[in-house]
N, C-alpha and C positions, 0 to 999 in steps of 0.2 A: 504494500500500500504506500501511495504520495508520503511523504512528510510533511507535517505544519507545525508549522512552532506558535503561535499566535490566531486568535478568534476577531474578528470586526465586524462591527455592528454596522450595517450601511444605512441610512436612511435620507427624508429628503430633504430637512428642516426647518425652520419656523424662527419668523423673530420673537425675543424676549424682551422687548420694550417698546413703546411708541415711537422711539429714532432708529429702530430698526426695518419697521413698516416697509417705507416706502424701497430703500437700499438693497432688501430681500427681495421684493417683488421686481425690480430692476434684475438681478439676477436671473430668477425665477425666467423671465422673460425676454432675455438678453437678445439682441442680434432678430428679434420678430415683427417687430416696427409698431409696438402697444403704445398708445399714446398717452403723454404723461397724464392726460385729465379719468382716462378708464384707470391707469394706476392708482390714482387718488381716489376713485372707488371703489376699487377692492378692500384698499385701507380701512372704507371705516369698518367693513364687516370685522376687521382686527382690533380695532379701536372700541366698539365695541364690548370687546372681550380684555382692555386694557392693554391693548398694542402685543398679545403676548400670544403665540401659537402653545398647544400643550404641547403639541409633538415631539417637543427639545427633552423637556423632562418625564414625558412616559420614555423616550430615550434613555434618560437616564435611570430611573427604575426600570426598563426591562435589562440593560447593562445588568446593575447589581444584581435581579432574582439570578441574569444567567450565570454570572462569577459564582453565585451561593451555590447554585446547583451543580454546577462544574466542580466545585469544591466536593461534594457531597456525595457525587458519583463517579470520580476518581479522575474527571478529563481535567488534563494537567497542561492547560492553556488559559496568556494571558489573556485578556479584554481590550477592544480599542474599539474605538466608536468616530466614524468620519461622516458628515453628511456631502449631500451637492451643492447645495444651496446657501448653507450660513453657519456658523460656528457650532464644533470644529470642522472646518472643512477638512475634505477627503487627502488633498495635499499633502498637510500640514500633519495629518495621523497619518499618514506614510511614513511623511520624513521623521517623527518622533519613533515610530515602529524601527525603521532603516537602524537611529542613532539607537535603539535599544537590543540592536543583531537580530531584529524578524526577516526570516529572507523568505519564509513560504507562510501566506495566511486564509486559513479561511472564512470567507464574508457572507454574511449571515443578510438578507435585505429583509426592509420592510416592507414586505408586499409577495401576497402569495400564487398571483397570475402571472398569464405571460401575456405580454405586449409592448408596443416597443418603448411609452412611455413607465411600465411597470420593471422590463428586462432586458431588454437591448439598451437602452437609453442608460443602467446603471454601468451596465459593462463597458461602453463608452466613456461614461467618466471616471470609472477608477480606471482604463489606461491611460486618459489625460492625466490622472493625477499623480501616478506611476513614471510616466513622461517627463512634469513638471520636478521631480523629485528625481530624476534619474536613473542613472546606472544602479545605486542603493537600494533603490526600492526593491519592496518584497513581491515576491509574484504571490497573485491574491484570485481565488480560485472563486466562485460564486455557488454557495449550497442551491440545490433544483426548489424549485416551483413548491408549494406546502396546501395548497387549498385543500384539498382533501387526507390531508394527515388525520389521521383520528384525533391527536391533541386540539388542533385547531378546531375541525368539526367540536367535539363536544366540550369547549368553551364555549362557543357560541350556540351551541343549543342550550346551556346553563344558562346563558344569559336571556334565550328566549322566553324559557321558564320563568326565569325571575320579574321578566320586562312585564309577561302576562300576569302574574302574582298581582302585580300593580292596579291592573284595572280594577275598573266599578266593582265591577260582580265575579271577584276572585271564584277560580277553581270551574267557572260556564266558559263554553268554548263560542259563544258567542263574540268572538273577535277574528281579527281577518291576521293573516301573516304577511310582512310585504318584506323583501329583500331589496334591499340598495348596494351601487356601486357606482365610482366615478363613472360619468358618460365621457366617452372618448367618438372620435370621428369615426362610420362605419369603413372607411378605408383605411386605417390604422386596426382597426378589429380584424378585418379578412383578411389580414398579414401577420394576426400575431399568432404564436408558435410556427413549430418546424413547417408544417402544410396547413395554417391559416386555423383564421377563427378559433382560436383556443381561448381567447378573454372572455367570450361570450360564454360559451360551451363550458369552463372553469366552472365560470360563475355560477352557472345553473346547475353544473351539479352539486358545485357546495352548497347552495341553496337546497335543493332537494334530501342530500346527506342531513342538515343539519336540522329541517321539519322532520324529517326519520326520525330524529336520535331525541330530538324533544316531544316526540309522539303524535304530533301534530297531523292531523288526517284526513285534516281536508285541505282545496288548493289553495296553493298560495301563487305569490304573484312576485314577479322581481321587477326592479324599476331603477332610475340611473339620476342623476344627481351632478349638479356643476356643468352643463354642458353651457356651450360659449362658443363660438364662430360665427362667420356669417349664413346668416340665415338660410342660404343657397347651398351651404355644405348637410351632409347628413350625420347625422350623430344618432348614438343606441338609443334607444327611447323603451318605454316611456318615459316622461318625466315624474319625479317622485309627484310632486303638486297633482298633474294629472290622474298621476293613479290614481290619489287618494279623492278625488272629485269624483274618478267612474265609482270607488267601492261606495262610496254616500248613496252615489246616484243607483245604484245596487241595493240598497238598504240594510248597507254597513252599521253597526255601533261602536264599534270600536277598532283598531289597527295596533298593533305590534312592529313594528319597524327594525327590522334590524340591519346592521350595514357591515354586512357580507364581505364587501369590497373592500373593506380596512382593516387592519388588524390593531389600531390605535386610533383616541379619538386625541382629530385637531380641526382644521377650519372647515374643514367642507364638512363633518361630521357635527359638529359644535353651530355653524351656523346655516351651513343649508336643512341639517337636521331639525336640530334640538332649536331653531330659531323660525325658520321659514315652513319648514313644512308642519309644525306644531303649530304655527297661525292657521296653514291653511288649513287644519286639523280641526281644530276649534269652530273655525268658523262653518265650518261643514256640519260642526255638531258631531265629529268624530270622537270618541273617547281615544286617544294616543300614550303610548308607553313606547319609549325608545329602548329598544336593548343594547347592552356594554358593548363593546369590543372586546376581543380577545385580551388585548392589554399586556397586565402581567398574572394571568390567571395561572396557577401554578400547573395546568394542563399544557396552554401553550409556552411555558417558560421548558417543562422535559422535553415537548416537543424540537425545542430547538437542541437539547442536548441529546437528544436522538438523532435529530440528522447531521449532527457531529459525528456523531458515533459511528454512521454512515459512511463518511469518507476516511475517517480516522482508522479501523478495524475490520472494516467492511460486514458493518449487521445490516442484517437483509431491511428494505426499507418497507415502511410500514404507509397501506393508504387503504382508503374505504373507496367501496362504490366500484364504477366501471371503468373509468380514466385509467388507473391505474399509476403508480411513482412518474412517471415517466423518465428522461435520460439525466442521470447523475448531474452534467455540465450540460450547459444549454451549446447546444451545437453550433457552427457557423451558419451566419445568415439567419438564427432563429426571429421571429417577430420583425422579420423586414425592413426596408428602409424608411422611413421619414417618409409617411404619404404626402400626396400635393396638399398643399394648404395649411393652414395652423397645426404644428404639429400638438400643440396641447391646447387645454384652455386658456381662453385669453380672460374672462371676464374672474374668474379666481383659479388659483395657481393650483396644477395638477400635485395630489398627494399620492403619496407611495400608496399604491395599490397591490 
C-alpha cells in the first residue's frame, strides 16, 4: 500500500468577520466578471449572520473529532486543514506541511459528490497550491466520493428523525420529506463523474438510502437551492421555494427539509434554508423542521477514519444501496471540463458539496 505521513482537511471557506465579506466573495468569484454591486448582495445574506460563515469553525471541530478519533483507533496521522477560498488557505498548509517533512498526504474534502465544482475543481486547486509551494510540496492524494457510506447515510437519517420529533404533532407521519442540494448548471451535471451525471444520480440515491434508514415510506421529493445565472442557462431544479409551494398546493402540513447536498451547515444552508425557505414555509402555512447536517456527528466523524483506513491498509470499503464505493482516486478527466457559461453560482458563492 501508498505511504502517507499526514491527513488534510480540504474544504471551501467562509469569512469570519464583516471585512472579510466582500474580499472572500472577490475570491470566491475571481476572473468571472461578477459585478461589484451583485457582490455587495450577497454580503448582506453574511451580514446578516454577523459577517461570519460557520463553515471555518464546523472546520474546525470536524478537524479535532477526527484527531480524537484517529487517536482512538490507532491511525497515527497528523491533521492539516487548507481551504480554496480564505484562511488557511491551501498554499500556505502545504508549505507548513513541506516545512514539517509531509511528503505524501491524504485529503479528506468537504463534499461527498462528484462534479466539477464539488471534484475536479478541488483537485485543480491543490495542484495550484502544490505549484505555488513547489518542489517541497507533499503529493496529496484525494479520498473517493462518500454519499453513500453508511456513516454519512445514517447521520442524516438521525437527523431526519430528530428534525420530524420537532413538529406539531410528534410521532404522525403527517409531514412531507424534501431533500436539498446546491443547484448547479445542467451542463456541469451531465459531465460530472467518469461517464456523466453522477451529481444528480448521487444525490438521489442518498436521498432515497437515507428515507430507508429513517423508515420513512412514503415519497419524498428532492429539490436544489442557490441557483444563479442567466436566466437562459439551465440549472437542476426544482427550486427548494417551488417545491414547497406544489406540496401546500398538494395539501401538505408540514415538510422536513433536509440538505443532503452538505455535509456542514454554512450560507446556503443557514440562509437559503433556515432563512428563505422557512418564510416561504410559513407563509404557505407549512409547518417546517430543518434537519442537521452530518457535521460532526460521531457517525460521520468514523466514517472519515474509515476511509482512511481504506487507503492506509486496504479495508475493503464500505457503501449502501446500488452505486456502489466507486474508484478509490477519481480518474483522469473525471466531472469534465468547465461547461460554457458560469461555471458556479454567481448570485451566492458555490459551497463544498
Amino acid at each position: 500500500m501508498a505511504r502517507y505521513d499526514a491527513f488534510l482537511l480540504v474544504s471551501f471557506g467562509g469569512p469570519e468577520g464583516p471585512a472579510d465579506v466582500i474580499p472572500f466573495l472577490e475570491n470566491v468569484t475571481a476572473g468571472r466578471g461578477i459585478p461589484r454591486t451583485r457582490l455587495e448582495q450577497v454580503a448582506e445574506h453574511y451580514y446578516q449572520f454577523g459577517g461570519v460563515s460557520p463553515i471555518n469553525q464546523q472546520c474546525r471541530d470536524l478537524l479535532a473529532a477526527v484527531e480524537k478519533d484517529f487517536a482512538a483507533t490507532g491511525i497515527d496521522l497528523p491533521v492539516y486543514w487548507g481551504n480554496r477560498n480564505w484562511h488557511p488557505y491551501l498554499a500556505d498548509t502545504l508549505a507548513a506541511m513541506a516545512a514539517d517533512g509531509v511528503r505524501s498526504a491524504l485529503a479528506f474534502v468537504t463534499s461527498a459528490y462528484s462534479s466539477y465544482s464539488s471534484c475536479r475543481q478541488y483537485l485543480g486547486d491543490i495542484e495550484k497550491a502544490r505549484a505555488t509551494v513547489g518542489p517541497a510540496a507533499p503529493r496529496v492524494e484525494k479520498i473517493r466520493q462518500y454519499f453513500n457510506h453508511p456513516g454519512f447515510i445514517e447521520a442524516n437519517a438521525a437527523a431526519v428523525a430528530q428534525a420530524a420529533s420537532t413538529l406539531a404533532e410528534p410521532g404522525s407521519d403527517h409531514w412531507d420529506l424534501v431533500f436539498t442540494a446546491h443547484s448547479v448548471p445542467e451542463a456541469m451535471a451531465a459531465a460530472s463523474g467518469p461517464r456523466g451525471g453522477a451529481y444528480p444520480a448521487q444525490l438521489a440515491e442518498a436521498a432515497r438510502l437515507v428515507a430507508q434508514q429513517a423508515g420513512y415510506g412514503r415519497a419524498w421529493r428532492l429539490a436544489y437551492s442557490s441557483r444563479s445565472g442567466p436566466p437562459t442557462q439551465p440549472w437542476l431544479g426544482p427550486d427548494i421555494n417551488d417545491c414547497l409551494a406544489d406540496l401546500a398546493a398538494d395539501g401538505s402540513h408540514a415538510v422536513v427539509v433536509s440538505p443532503i447536498g452538505f455535509v456542514s451547515d454554512h450560507m446556503e444552508v443557514r440562509f437559503d434554508l433556515d432563512v428563505e425557505a422557512a418564510q416561504t414555509a410559513a407563509r404557505l402555512g407549512l409547518g417546517f423542521s430543518r434537519a442537521a447536517t452530518a457535521g460532526t456527528d460521531p457517525r460521520f466523524v468514523s466514517m472519515v477514519s474509515d476511509l482512511v483506513r481504506e487507503r492506509l491498509d486496504g479495508t475493503a470499503p464500505a457503501w449502501l444501496g446500488d452505486l456502489g464505493a466507486g474508484p478509490a482516486a477519481c480518474p483522469d478527466g473525471c466531472c469534465g471540463p468547465v461547461p460554457a457559461g458560469p461555471a458556479r453560482p454567481a448570485a451566492s458563492p458555490p459551497s463544498p458539496r
